[in-house]
N, C-alpha and C positions, 0 to 999 in steps of 0.2 A: 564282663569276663575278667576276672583276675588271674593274671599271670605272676606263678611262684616256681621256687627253684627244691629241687632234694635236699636235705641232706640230712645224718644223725646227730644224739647226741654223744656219741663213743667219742673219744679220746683220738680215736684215728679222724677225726675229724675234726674237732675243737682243737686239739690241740697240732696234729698234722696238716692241718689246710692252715686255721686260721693262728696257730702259736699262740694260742691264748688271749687272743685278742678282735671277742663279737665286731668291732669297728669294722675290721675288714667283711664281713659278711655286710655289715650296712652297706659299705662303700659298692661291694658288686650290685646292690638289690639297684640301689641308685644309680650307676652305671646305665644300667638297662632299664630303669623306672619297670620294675617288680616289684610287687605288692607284699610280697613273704615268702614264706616257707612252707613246704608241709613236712615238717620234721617226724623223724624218727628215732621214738621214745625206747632206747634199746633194753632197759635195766640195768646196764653195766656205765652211763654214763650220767651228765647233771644237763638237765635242760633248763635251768637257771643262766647256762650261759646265753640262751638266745634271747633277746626282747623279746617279751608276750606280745606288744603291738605285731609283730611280725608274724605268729607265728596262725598261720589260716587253718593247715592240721596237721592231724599227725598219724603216720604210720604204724599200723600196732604188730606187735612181735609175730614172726610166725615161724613154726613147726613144720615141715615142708612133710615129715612124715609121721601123722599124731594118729590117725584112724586107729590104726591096732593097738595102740595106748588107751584109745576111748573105749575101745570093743572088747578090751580087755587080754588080747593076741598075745599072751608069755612067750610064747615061743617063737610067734614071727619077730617081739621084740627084743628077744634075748639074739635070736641072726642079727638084728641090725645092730644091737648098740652093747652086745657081748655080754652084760652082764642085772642083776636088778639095782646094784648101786647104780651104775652108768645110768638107766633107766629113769630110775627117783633124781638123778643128780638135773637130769635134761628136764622130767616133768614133774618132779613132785611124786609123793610117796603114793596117792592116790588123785581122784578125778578130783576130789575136792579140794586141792592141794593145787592141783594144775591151776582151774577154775580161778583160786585166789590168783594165781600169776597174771590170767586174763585181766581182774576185777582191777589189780593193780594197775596196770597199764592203761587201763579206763580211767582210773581217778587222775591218772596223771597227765593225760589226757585233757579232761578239765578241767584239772588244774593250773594246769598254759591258756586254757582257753581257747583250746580245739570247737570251729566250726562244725568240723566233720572228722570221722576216723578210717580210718581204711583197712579195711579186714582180706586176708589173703582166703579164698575156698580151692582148696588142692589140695592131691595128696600124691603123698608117692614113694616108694621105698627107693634106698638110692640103686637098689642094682634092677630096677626096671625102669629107671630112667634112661640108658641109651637105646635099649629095644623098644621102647614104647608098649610095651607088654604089661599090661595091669591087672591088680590084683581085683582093684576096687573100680566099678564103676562113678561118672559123675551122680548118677542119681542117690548113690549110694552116701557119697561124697557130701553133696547139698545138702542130703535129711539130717546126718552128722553136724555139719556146720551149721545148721539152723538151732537143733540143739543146743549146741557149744555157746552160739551168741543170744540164745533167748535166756540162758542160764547166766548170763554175766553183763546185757545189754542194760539192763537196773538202774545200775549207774550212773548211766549216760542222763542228762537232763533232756527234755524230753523235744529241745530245739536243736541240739546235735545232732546233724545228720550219721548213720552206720551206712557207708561204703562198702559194697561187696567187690573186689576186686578179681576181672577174670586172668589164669594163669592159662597154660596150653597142658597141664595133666588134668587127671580125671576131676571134677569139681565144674567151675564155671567157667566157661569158654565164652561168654557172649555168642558162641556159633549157634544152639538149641534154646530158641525161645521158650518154647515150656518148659525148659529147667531153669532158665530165669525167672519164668513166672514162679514155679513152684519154690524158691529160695523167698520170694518178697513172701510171697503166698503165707509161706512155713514162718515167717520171722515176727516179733509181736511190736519189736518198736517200731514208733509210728515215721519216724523220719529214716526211709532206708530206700536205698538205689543204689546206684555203682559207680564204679570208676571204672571206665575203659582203656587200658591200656594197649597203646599202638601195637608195641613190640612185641608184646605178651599173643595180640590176634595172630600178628607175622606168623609168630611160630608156631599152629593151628595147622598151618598150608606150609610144606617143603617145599613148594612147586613154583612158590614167586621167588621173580629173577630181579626187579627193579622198584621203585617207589611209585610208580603209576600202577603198576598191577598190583602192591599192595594197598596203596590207596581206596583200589575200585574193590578190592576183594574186603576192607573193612567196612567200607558204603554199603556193599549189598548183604552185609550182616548185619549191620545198623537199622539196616531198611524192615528185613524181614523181624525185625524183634516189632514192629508195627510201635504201639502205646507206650509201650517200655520202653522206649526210645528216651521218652521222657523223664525218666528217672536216670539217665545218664547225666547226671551231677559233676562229676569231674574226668578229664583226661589226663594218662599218664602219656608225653609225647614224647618218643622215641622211636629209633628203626631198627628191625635188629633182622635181615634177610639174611640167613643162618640154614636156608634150608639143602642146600647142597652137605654143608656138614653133615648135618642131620642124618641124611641119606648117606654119606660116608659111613659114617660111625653105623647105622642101625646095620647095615648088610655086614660091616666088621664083627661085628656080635653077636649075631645072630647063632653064633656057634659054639661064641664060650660059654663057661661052665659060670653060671651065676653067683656074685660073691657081693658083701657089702662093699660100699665105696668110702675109702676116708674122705674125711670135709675138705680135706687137700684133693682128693680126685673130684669128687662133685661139686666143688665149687668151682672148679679149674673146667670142668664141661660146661654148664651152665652156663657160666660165664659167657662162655663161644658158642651157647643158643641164643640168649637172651644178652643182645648187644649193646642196648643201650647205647646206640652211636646218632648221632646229628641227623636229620635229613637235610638233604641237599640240594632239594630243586623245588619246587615252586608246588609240587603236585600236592603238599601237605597244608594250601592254604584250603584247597575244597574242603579236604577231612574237618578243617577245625571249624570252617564257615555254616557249615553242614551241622556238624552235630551242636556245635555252640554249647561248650560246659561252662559253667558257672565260675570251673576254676581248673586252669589248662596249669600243668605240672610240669617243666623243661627235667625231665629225668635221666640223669645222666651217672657212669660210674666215673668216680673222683679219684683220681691219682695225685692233681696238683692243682693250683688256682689257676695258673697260668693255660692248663689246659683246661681247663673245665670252665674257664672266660671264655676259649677259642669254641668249643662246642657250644654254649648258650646264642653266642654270637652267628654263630652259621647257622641252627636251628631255625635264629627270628628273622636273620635276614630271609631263608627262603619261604619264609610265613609271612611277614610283613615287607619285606624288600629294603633296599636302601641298606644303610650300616647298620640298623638297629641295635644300637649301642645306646640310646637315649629314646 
């Protein structure tokens, strides 16, 4: 199992964490004797700055609300994004316009020298994300998404594994094994499985209070995916028990008048579902011993180095124990 860390290649990164200077990203990898990265490949930034040796994969762009872009939705997309320039400006003038943005991010991809890639399946408009209220189901979701990746998957050489990664909106949850089946099922490249993401199941269930019951609550979703188990190739690790929010906010809204959300309001929500914080007790060595991925991900959101050492540092001690700093 190799152990790697997040991060991009934007500018709030390279140049906000490490000031322009990859050494210090070696320095932490070594600190903690981690094996790389799985970087993400934004568009807006130079993945040149990372050592290829490092970098094991990469995270590819996503669109958190693209269905009615593919469906061809004018009108639900003109509520979300106001206008058809805004429209073309986010996806391109048309599907085959998108497509290329996909294809891109794929070459660039193996161009670093990406093992594996990791694809996001959700969806969501931003003013049904606090009610939980959807337009689109996952089944709906998956046949889309299997589309989208068999039309730009090409690329990929044909020993890169494609990552389905589950989110908590309609798409893939890890929670319904036959819609995992039916995503591999629907997809044509030959190297493809998922990436389990701790935080992402968390948020699935409002109902867990601690890291032991989400621990047990991801084992017995693991379990029931029976074979497909096996295609769980890589873990996203993180904790993100957010479900009392959740609950807060959903009965909050329940009552207002539905409007889109700036990237400033839904990113500011999100954020405080999907935590991305440390775990801290010991309960997280079953999960990792258990599923055993090929390549465990310390996933964390980065403010500074100095915190973002303090959270890798707490995640491994309560996974391997001791200081795990080396």
């Amino acid at each position: 199992m190799q152990e790697l860390l997040n991060i991009s290649d934007h500018a709030c990164d390279t140049a906000g964490l490490f000031d322009g200077d990859s050494s210090r990203l070696t320095g932490i990898l070594q600190r903690f004797g981690l094996s790389g990265v799985e970087l993400m490949i934004t568009g807006y930034g130079d993945p040149a700055f990372f050592p290829m040796d490092k970098i094991c994969g990469v995270h590819l762009r996503f669109w958190p609300n693209w269905l009615d872009f593919w469906l061809g939705n004018e009108e639900e997309l003109q509520k979300e994004f106001g206008s058809k320039e805004q429209i073309a400006a986010i996806f391109g003038e048309d599907r085959a316009a998108w497509l290329a943005l996909w294809r891109e991010n794929m070459r660039a991809a193996v161009h670093v020298g990406a093992r594996y890639v990791v694809f996001h399946v959700a969806n969501a408009r931003t003013w049904e994300m606090k009610r939980r209220h959807f337009a689109y189901g996952s089944a709906q979701v998956i046949d889309a998404a299997a589309e989208v990746a068999n039309a730009v998957a090409d690329v990929l050489p044909a020993d890169c594994l494609l990552l389905y990664e589950n989110l908590w909106w309609p798409g893939l949850t890890l929670t319904e094994p036959e819609l995992a089946a039916r995503l591999l099922e629907r997809t044509h490249h030959e190297r493809t499985g998922f990436v389990l993401d701790t935080g992402h199941m968390m948020n699935t269930d409002t109902s867990l209070a601690d890291e032991a019951e989400a621990v047990a609550y991801i084992l017995r979703n693991v379990e029931r995916l029976g074979g497909l188990r096996e295609k769980i190739f890589a873990m996203h690790l993180h904790r993100s028990l957010s479900g009392a929010f959740v609950q807060k906010v959903m009965a909050e809204t329940q009552g207002e008048k539905m409007r889109p959300l700036s990237f400033e309001e839904g990113y500011g929500y999100v954020s405080k579902v999907d935590r991305h914080e440390p775990f801290q007790t010991e309960a997280v060595r079953r999960l990792v011993q258990t599923v055993a991925p090929e390549f465990l991900v310390h996933e964390f959101l980065i403010s500074s180095l100095t915190e973002w050492q303090q959270k890798v540092q707490r995640q491994r001690m309560s996974l391997w124990g001791g200081d795990a700093s080396e």
